[in-house]
N, C-alpha and C positions, 0 to 999 in steps of 0.2 A: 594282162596280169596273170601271172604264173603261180598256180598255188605248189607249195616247194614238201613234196610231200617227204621227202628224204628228212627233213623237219619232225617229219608224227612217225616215221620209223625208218631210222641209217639202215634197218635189216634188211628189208623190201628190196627182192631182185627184179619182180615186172610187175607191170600196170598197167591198165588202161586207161588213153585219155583220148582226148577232140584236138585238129589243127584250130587253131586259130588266128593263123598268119603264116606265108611261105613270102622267104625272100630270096636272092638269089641265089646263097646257097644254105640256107639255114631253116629249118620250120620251129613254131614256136608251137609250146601245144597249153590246154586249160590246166595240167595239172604235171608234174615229172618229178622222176627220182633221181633223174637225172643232174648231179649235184653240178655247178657250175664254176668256172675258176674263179677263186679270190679269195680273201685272207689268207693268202701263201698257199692252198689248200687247189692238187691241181684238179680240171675239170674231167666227167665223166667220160667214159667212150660204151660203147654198147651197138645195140640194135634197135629203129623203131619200123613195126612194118616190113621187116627183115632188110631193112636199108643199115646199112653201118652206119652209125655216129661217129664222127674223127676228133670231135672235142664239144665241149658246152661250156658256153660265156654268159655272162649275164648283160643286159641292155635295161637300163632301169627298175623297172617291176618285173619285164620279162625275162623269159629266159630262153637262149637262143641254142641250140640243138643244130650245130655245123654236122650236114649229112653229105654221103655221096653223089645222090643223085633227085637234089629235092624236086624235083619233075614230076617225082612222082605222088607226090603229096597235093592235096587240096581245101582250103579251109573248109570246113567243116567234117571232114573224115575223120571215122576212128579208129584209135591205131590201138597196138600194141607194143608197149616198149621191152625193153629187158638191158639193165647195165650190165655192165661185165665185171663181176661180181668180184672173183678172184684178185683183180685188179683195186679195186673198192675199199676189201676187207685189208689187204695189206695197207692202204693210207690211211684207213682210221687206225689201227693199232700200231703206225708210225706218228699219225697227229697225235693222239693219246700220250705216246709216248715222246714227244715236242715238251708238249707240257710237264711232264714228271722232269724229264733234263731238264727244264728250264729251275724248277725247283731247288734240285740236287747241284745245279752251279751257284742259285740265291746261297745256299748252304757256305759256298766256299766263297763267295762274296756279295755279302749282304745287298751291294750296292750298284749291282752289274745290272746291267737293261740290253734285252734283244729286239732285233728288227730284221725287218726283209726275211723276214722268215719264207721257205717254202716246202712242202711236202707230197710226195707222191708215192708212186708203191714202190721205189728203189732204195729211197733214205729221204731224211728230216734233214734241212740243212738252217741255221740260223745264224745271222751276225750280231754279236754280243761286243757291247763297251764293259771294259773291265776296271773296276780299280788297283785291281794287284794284280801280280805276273800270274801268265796262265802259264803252270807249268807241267810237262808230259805228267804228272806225280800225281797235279792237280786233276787232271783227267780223267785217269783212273781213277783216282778215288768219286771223281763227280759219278762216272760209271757206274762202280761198284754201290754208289751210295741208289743212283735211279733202279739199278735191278731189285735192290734191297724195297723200295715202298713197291715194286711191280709187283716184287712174290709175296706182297699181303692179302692181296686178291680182294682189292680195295674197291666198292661200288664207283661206276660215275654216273654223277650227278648232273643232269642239264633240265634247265628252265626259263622257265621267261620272267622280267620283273619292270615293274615302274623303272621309270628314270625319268625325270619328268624333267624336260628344262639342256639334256644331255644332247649332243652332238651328233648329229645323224649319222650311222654308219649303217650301209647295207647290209657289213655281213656281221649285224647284230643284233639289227630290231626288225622288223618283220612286215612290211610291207608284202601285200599280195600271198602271204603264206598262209594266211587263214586265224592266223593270230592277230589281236587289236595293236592298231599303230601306237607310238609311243612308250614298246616295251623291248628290252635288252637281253640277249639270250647269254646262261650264264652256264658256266662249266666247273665243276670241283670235283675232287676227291676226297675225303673223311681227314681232316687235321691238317688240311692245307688251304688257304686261302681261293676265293673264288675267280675266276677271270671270264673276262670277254671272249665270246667264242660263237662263229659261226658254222664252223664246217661241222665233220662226222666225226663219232668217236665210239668204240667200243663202248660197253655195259662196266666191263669189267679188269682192273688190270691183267689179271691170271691170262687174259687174251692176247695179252703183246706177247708174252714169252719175255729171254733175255736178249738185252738189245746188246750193243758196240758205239762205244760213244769216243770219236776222233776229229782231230785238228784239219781244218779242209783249208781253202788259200783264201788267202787274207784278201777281203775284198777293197781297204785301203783307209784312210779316214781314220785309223788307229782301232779299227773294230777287227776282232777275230772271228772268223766261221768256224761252228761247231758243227760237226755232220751228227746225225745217228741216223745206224743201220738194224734191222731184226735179224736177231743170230740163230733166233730158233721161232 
């Protein structure tokens, strides 16, 4: 069980922890900032040990740390990690910015719902069902409207809450992160509704900058993908 410290702080570039499990090519350690892929949200890379990380997944409770040369690793050793930071910082202020798009399209249709979402440090891309035409007009104004609540330099908000009775989801309640089981990790901003959310996210929107919000290729099923990019 992986306690997910990237959870008590998205800031945190190293750390120290313990192996406790090497498999053939992954080591697992007691604790990591090392964020893992899922909820659309992709996984870490970095250093631990001065061995590179090439990706990080998650395996139930734990969390699995794909390195170059796990040979060199042994349970119970302690290491030193360190994410690659630069990397890091741009997909929270792209996921952050996931969220405000999703808003600023609610805007132009009340009735639209996204899926397949995924983000990394290049662009946000999500597939949205629409009920009205999306059109190039529609776009930009969704754009113009998401830079408009970014430059209020709006707090975000994340916590944990009951939910008692709710549907398991990994990347929402908290298993092995040092948080009590049976609780839902929530995300908002000040005059918008709350959501479900696992991954990382900026403090603050003034942190995304202004984004670019474009039509990407229809992945089919009558859903359009919506990309956004950081312009500055």
């Amino acid at each position: 069980m992986t306690e997910r410290l990237f959870w008590k702080d998205a800031y945190a570039k190293e750390f120290d922890a313990k192996v406790t499990a090497v498999r053939e090519n992954a080591i697992v350690l007691d604790q990591t900032l090392f964020f893992p892929e899922g909820g659309g949200q992709v996984g870490d890379v970095g250093t631990i040990g001065g061995i590179r990380v090439t990706d990080t997944k998650k395996e139930g409770d734990d969390i699995l740390h794909l390195v170059e040369d796990a040979s060199s690793f042994s349970v119970g050793q302690k290491v030193h990690g360190a994410i690659d930071w630069e990397r890091r910082y741009k997909t929270m202020r792209l996921h952050t910015a996931a969220h405000v798009g999703f808003f600023a399209l609610r805007e132009f249709d009340n009735q639209c719902s996204a899926s397949s979402g995924r983000v990394d440090e290049e662009k946000e891309r999500s597939d949205y069902t629409f009920t009205k035409e999306l059109t190039p007009e529609a776009i930009t104004a969704a754009e113009a409207r998401a830079n408009e609540i970014i430059s209020r330099n709006l707090d975000v908000e994340i916590w944990f809450e009951e939910s008692e009775g709710a549907a398991f989801n990994p990347w929402t309640r908290a298993p092995g992160s040092g948080f009590p089981a049976g609780l839902r990790r929530k995300w908002r901003i000040e005059g918008f509704e709350s959501m479900d959310c696992g991954g990382t996210h900026v403090k603050n929107t003034s942190e995304i900058g202004r984004v670019a919000m474009s039509k990407g290729k229809n992945p089919g099923g009558g859903k359009k993908r919506i990309e956004i990019r950081l312009v500055i």
